[in-house]
Each structure stands twice: as C-alpha cells, then as structure tokens.
N, CA, C and O atoms as CSV, one atom per row, in Angstrom:
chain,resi,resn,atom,element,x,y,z
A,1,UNK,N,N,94.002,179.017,1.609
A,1,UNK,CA,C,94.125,178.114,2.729
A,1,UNK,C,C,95.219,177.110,2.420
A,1,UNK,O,O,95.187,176.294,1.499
A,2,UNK,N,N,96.278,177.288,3.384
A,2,UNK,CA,C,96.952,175.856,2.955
A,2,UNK,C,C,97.100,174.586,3.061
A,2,UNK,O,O,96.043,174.506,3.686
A,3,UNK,N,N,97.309,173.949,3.038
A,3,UNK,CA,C,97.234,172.100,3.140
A,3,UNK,C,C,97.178,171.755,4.723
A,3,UNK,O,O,96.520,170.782,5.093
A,4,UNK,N,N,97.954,172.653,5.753
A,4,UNK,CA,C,97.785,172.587,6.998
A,4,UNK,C,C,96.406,172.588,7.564
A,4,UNK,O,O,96.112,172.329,8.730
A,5,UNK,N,N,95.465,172.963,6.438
A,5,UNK,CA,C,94.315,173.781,7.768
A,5,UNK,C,C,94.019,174.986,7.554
A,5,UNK,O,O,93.034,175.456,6.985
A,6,UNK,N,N,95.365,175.751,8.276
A,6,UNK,CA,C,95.337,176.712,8.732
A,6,UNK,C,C,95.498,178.098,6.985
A,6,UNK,O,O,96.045,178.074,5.883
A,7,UNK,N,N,94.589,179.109,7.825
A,7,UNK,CA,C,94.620,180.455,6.597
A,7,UNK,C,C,96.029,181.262,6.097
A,7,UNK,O,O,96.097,182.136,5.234
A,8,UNK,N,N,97.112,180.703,6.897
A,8,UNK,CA,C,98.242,181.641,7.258
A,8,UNK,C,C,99.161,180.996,5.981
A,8,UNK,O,O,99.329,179.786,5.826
A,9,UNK,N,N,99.753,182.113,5.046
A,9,UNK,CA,C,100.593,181.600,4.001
A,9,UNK,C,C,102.267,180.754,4.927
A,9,UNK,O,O,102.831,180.988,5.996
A,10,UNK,N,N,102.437,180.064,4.142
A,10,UNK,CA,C,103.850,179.132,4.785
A,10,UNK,C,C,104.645,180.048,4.824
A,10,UNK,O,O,104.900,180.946,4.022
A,11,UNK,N,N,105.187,179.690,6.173
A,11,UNK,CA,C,106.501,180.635,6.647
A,11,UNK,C,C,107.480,180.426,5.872
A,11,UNK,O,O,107.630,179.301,5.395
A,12,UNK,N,N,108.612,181.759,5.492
A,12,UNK,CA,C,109.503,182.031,4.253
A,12,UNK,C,C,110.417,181.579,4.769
A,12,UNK,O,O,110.683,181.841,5.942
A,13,UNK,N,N,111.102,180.821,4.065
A,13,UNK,CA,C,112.793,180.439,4.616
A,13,UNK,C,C,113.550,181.398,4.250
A,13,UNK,O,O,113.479,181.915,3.135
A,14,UNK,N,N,114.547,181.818,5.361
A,14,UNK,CA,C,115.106,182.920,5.192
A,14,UNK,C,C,114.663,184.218,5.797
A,14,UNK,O,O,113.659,184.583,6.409
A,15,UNK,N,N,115.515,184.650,5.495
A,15,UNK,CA,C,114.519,186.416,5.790
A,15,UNK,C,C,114.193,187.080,4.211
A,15,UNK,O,O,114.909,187.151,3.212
A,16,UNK,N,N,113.018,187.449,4.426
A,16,UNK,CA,C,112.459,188.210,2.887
A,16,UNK,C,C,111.951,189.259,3.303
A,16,UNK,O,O,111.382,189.039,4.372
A,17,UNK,N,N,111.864,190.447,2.941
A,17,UNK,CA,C,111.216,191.653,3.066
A,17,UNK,C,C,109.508,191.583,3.026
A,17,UNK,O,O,108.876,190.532,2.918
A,18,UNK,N,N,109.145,192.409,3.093
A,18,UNK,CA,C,107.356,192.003,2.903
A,18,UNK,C,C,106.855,192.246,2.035
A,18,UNK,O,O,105.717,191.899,1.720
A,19,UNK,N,N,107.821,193.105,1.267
A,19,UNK,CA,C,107.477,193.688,-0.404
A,19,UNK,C,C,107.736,191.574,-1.126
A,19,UNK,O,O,106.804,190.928,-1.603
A,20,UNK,N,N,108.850,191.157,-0.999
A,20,UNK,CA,C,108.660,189.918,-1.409
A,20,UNK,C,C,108.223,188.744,-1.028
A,20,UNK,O,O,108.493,187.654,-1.532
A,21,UNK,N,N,107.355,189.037,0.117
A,21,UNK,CA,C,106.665,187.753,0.417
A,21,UNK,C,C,105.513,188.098,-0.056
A,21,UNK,O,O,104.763,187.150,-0.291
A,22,UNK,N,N,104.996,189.449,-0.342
A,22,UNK,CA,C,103.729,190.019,-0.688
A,22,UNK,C,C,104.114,189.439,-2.901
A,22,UNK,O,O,103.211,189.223,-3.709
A,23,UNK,N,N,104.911,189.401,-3.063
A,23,UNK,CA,C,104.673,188.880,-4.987
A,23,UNK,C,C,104.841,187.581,-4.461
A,23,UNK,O,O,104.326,186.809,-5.270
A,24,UNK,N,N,105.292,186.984,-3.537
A,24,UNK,CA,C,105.258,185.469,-3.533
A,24,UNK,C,C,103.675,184.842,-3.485
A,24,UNK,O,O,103.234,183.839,-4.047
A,25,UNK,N,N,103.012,185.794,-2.620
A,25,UNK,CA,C,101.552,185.363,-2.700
A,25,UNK,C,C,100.874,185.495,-3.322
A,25,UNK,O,O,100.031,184.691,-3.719
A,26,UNK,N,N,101.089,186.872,-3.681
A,26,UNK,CA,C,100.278,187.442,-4.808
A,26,UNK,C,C,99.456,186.173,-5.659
A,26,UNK,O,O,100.067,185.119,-5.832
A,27,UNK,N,N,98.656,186.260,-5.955
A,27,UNK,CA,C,97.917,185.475,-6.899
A,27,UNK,C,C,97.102,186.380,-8.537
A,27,UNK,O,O,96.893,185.680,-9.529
A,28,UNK,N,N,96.744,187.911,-8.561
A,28,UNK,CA,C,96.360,188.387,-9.649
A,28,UNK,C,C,97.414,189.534,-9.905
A,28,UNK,O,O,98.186,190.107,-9.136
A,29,UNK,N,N,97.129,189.691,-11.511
A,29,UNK,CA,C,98.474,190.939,-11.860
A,29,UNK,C,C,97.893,192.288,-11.289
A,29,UNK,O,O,96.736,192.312,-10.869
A,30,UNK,N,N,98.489,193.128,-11.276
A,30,UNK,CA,C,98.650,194.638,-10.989
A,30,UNK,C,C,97.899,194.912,-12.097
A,30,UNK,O,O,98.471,194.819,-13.183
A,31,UNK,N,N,96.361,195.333,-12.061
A,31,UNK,CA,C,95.616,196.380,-13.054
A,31,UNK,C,C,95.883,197.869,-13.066
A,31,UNK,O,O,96.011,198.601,-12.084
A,32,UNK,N,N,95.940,198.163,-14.232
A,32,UNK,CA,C,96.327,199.900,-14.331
A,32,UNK,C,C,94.602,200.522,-13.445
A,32,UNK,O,O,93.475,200.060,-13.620
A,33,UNK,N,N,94.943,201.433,-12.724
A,33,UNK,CA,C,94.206,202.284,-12.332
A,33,UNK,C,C,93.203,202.819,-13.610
A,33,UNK,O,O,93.557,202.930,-14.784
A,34,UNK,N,N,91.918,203.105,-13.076
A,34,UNK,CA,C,91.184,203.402,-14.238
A,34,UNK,C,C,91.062,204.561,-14.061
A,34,UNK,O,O,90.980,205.000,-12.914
A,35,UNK,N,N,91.013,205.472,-15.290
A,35,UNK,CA,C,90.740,206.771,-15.353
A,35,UNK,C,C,89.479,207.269,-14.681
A,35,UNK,O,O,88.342,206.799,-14.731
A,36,UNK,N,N,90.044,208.560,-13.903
A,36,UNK,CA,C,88.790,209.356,-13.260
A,36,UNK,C,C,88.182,209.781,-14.129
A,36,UNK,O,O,88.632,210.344,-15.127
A,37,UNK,N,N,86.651,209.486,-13.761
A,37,UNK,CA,C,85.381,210.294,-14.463
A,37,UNK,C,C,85.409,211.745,-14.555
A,37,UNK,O,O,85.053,212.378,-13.561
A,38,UNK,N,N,85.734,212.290,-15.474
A,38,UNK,CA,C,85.424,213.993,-15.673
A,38,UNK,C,C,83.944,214.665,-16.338
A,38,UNK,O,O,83.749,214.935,-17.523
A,39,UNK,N,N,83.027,214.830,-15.235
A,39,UNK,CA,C,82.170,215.283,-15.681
A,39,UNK,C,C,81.834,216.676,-15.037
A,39,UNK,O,O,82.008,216.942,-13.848
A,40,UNK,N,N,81.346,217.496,-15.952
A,40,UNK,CA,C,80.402,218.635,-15.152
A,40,UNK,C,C,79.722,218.760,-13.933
A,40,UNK,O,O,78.681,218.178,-14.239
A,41,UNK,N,N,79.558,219.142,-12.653
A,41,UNK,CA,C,78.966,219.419,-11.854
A,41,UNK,C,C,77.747,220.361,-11.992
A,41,UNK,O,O,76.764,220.608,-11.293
A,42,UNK,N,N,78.102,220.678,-12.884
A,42,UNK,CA,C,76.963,222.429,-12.640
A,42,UNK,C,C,75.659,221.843,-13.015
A,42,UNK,O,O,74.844,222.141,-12.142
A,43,UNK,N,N,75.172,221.194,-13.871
A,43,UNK,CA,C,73.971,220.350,-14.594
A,43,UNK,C,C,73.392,220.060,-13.118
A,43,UNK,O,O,72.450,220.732,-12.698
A,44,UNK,N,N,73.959,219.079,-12.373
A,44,UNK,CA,C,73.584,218.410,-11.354
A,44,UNK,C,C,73.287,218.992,-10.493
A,44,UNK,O,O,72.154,218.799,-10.052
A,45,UNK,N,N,74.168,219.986,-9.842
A,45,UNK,CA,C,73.789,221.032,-8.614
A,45,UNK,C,C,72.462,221.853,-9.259
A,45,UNK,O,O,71.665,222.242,-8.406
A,46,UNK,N,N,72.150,222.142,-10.570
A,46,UNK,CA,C,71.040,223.257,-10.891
A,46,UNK,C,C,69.941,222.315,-10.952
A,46,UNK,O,O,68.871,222.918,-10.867
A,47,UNK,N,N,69.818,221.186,-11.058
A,47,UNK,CA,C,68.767,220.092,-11.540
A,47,UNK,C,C,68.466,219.810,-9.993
A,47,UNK,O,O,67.275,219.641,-9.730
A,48,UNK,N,N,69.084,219.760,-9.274
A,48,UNK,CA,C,68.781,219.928,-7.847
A,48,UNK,C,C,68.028,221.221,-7.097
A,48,UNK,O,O,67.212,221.149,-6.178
A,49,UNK,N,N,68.461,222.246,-7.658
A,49,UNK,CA,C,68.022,223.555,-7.207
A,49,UNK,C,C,66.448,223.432,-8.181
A,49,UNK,O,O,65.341,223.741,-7.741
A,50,UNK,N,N,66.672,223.031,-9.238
A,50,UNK,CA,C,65.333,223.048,-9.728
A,50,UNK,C,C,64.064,222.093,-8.991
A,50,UNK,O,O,62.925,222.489,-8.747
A,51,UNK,N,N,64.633,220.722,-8.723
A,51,UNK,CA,C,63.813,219.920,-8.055
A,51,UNK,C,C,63.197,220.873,-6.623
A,51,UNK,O,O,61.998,220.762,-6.369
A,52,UNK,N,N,64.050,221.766,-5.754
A,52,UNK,CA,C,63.397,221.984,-4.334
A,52,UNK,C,C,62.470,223.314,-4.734
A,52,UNK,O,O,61.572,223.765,-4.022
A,53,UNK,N,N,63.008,224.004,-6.424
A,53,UNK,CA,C,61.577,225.411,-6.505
A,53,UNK,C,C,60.912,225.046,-6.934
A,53,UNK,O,O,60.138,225.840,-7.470
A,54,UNK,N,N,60.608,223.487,-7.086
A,54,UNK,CA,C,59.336,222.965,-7.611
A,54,UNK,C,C,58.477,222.764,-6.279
A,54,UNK,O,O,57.329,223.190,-6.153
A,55,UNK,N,N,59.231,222.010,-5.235
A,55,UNK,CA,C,59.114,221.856,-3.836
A,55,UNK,C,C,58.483,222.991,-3.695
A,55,UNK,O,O,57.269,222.938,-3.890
A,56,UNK,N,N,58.970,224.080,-3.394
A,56,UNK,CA,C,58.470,225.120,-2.648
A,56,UNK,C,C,57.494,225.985,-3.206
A,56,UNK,O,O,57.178,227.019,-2.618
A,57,UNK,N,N,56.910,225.604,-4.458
A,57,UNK,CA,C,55.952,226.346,-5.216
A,57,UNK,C,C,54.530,225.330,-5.002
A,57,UNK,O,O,53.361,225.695,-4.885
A,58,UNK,N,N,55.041,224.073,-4.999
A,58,UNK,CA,C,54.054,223.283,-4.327
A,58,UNK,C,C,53.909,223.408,-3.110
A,58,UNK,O,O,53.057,222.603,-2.734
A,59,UNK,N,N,54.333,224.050,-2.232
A,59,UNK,CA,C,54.437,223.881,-1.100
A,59,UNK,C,C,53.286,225.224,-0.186
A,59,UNK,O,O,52.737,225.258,0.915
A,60,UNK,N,N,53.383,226.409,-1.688
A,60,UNK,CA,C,52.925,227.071,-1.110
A,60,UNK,C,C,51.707,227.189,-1.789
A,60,UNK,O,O,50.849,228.011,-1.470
A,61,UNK,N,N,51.579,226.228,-2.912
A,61,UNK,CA,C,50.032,225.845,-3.649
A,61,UNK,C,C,49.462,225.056,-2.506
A,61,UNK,O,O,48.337,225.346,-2.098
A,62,UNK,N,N,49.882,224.461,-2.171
A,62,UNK,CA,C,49.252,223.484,-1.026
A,62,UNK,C,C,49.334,224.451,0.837
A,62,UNK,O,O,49.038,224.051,1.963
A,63,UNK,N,N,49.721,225.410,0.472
A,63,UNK,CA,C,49.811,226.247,1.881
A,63,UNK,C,C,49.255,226.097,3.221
A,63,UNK,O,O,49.817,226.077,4.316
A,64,UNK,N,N,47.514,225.955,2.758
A,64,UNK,CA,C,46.621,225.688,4.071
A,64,UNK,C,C,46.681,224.062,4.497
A,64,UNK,O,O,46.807,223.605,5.634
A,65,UNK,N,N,46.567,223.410,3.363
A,65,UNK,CA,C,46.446,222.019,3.404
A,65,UNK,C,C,47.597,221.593,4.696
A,65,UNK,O,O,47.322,221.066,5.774
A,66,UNK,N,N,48.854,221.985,4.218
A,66,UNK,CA,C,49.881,221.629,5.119
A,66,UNK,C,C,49.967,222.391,6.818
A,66,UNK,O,O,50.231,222.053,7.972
A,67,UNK,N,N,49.676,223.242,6.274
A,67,UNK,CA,C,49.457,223.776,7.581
A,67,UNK,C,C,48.187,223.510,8.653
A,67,UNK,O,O,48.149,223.742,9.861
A,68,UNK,N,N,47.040,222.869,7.659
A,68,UNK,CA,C,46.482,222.131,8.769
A,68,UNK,C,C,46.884,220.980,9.163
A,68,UNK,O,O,46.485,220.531,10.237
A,69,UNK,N,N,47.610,220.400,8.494
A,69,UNK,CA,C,47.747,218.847,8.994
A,69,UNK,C,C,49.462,218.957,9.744
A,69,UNK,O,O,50.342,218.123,9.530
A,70,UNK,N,N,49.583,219.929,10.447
A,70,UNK,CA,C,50.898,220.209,10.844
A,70,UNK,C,C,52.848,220.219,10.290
A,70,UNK,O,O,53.943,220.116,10.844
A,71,UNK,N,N,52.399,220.379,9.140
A,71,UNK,CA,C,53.524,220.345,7.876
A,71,UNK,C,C,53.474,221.713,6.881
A,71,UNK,O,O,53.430,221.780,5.653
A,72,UNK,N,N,53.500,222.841,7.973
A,72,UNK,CA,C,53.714,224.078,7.405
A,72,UNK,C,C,55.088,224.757,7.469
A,72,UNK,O,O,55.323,225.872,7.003
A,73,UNK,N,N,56.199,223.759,8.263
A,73,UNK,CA,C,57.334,224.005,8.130
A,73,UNK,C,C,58.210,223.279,6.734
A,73,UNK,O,O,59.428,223.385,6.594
A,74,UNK,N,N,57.319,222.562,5.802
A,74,UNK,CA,C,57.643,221.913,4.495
A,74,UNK,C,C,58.282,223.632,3.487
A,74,UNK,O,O,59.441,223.600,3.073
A,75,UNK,N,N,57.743,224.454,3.316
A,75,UNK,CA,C,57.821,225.680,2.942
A,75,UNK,C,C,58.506,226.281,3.066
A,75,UNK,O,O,58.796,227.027,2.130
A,76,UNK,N,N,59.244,226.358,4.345
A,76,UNK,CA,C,60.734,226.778,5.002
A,76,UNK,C,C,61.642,225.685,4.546
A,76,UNK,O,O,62.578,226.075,3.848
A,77,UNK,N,N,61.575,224.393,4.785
A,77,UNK,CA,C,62.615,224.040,4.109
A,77,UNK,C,C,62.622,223.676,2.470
A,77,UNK,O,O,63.447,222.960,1.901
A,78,UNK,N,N,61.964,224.072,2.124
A,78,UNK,CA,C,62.221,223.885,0.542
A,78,UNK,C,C,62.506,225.105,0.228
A,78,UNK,O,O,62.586,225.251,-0.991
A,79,UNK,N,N,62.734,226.253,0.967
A,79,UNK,CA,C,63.130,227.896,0.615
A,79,UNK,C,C,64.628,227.290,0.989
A,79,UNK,O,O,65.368,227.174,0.013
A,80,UNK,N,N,65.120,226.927,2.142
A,80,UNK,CA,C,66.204,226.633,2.482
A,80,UNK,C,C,66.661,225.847,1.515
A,80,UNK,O,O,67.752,226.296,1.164
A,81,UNK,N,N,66.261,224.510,0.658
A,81,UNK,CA,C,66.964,223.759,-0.169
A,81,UNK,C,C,67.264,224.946,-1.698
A,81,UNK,O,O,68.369,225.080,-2.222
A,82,UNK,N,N,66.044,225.639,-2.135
A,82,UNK,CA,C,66.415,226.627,-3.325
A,82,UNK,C,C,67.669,227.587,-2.502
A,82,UNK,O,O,68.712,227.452,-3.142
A,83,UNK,N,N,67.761,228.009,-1.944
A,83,UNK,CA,C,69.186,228.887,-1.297
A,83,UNK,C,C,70.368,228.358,-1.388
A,83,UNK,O,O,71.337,228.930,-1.887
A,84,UNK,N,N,70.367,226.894,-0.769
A,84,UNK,CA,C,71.500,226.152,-0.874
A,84,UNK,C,C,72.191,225.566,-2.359
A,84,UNK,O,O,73.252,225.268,-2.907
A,85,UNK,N,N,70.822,225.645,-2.526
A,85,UNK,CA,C,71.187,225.381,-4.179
A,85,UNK,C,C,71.502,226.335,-5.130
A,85,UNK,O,O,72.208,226.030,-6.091
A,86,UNK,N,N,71.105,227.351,-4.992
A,86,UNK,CA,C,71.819,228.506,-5.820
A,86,UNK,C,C,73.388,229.140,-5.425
A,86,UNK,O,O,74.153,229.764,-6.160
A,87,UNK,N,N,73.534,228.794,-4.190
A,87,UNK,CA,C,74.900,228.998,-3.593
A,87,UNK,C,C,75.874,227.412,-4.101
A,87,UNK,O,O,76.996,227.406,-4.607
A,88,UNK,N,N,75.088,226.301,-3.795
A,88,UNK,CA,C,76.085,225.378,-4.147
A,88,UNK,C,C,76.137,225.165,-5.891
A,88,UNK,O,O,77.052,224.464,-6.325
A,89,UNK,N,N,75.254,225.710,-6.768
A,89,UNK,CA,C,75.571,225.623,-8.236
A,89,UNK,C,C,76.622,226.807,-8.492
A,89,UNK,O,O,77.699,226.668,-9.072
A,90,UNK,N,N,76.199,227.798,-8.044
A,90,UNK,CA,C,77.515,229.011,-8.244
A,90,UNK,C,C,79.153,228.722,-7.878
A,90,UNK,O,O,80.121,229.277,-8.399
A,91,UNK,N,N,79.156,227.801,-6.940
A,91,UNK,CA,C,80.002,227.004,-6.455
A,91,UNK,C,C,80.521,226.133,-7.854
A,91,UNK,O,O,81.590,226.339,-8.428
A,92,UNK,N,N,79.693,225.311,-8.177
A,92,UNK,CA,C,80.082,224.445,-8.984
A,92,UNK,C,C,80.353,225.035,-10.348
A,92,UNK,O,O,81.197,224.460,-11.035
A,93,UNK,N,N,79.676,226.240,-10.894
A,93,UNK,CA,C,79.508,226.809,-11.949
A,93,UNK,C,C,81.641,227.535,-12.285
A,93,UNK,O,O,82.325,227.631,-13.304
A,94,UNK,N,N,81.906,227.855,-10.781
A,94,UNK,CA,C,83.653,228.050,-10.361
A,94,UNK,C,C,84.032,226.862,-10.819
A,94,UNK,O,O,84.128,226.909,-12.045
A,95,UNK,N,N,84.314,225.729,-10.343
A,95,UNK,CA,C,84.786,224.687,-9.811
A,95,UNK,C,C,84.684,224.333,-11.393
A,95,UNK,O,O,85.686,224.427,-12.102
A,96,UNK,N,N,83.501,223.946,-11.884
A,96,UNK,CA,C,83.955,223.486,-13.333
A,96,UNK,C,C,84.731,224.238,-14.229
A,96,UNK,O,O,85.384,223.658,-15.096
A,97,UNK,N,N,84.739,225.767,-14.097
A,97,UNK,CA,C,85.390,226.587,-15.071
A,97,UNK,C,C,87.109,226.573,-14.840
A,97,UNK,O,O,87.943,226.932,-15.672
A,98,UNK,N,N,87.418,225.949,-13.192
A,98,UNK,CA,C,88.019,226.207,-13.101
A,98,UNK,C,C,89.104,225.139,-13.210
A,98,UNK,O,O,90.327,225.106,-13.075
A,99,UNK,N,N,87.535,223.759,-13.697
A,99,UNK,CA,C,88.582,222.207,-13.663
A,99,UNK,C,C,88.649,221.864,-14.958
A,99,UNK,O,O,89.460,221.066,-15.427
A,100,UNK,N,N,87.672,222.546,-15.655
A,100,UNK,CA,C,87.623,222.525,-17.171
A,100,UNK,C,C,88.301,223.437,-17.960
A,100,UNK,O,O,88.591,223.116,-19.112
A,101,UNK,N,N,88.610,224.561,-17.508
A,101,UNK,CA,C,89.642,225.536,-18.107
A,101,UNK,C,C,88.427,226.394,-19.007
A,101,UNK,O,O,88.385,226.158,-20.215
A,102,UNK,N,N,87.475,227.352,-18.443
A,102,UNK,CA,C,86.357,228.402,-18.859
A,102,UNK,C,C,85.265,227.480,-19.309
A,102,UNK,O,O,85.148,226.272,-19.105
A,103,UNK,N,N,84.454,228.347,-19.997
A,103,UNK,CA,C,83.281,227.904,-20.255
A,103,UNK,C,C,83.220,227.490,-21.774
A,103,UNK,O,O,84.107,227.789,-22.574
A,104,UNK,N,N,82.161,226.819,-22.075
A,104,UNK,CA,C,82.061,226.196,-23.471
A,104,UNK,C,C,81.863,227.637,-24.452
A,104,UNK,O,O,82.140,227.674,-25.651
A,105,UNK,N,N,81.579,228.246,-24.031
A,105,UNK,CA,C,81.744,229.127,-25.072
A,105,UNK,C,C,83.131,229.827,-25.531
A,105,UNK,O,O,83.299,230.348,-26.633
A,106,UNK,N,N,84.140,229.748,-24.452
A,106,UNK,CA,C,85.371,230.121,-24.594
A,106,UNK,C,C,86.049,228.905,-25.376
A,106,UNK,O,O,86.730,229.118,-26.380
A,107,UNK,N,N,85.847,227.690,-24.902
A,107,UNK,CA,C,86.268,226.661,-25.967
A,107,UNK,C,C,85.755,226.468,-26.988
A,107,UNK,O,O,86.270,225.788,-27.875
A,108,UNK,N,N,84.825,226.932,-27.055
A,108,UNK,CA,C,84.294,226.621,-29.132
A,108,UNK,C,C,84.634,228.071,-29.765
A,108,UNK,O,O,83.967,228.293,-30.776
A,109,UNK,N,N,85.385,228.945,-29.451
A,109,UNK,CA,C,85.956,230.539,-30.054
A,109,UNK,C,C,87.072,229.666,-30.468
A,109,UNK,O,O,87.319,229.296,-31.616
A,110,UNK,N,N,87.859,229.320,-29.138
A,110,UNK,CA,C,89.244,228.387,-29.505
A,110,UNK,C,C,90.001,228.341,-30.825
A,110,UNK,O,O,90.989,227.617,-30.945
C-alpha cells in the first residue's frame, strides 16, 4: 500500500517495460523451483485394488444383510472398483517401467 492510500504501485517516470516495473516492485528473490517428486505409482494403484477386494468379499459375506436393507448394489460396485483397479495398476505397472527405465529387477542385474 502506498503512502497515498491507495493499493496501486507509483506511476513510473518514463516509459519502462513491465518486465522492469515488475523487479522494481518486486519485493522477494526468485526461488529455484523445487524438484519433482519421483515416486512409484504401482504400490498405490494395487493398495487401492486391494482395499475394494476386501470391499467386495465383505460385501458378499454380508450379502443378505445388504440386500435387505436395500444396499445390494454395494457388491456391484466394489466388483466395478476391483476391475478398475486391475486395469488402472497395469496401467501404472507401464507408466513406471516406462518413467523409471524397467523394473527393479533389471536394475539390480545392472
């Protein structure tokens, strides 16, 4: 805020580009970008697929229960979450081999 009041930085005498009225204001330095996180996917997508065949094994231990109390479509979608999940870990199981350069067993032959 400046001494005027007002939020608006003081008008530049002269003409200045906006690249240099932008370091005139500037107030903190330029931090280096921080390195992207490189982690595995595949752990995560299968730990997921594992959580919904737990779902759906409970789902069908509990079979009548749910289906009397109108939650017999719980069963269908926890078949649907194990599907998605074996398609989206196979996915990822690519994707890491292919962001990591093969599998750990090809890197510890190395």
């Amino acid at each position: 805020m400046s001494t005027e009041g007002n939020s608006q930085p003081p008008a530049p005498s002269g003409s200045a580009t906006p690249r240099e009225a932008y370091q005139r204001v500037k107030r903190t330095p330029e931090l280096p970008a921080p390195k992207a996180v490189q982690m595995r996917m595949t752990p995560i997508a299968a730990g997921g697929t594992l959580l919904w065949t737990i779902a759906l094994i409970l789902t069908q231990v509990f079979r009548d229960d749910l289906a009397d109390s109108g939650r017999g479509w719980w069963g269908a979608c926890a078949l649907t979450g194990v599907i998605i999940g074996l398609i989206g870990t196979a996915m990822m199981v690519v994707a890491d081999r292919r962001h990591f350069g093969g599998s750990a067993r090809e890197q510890d032959e190395a």
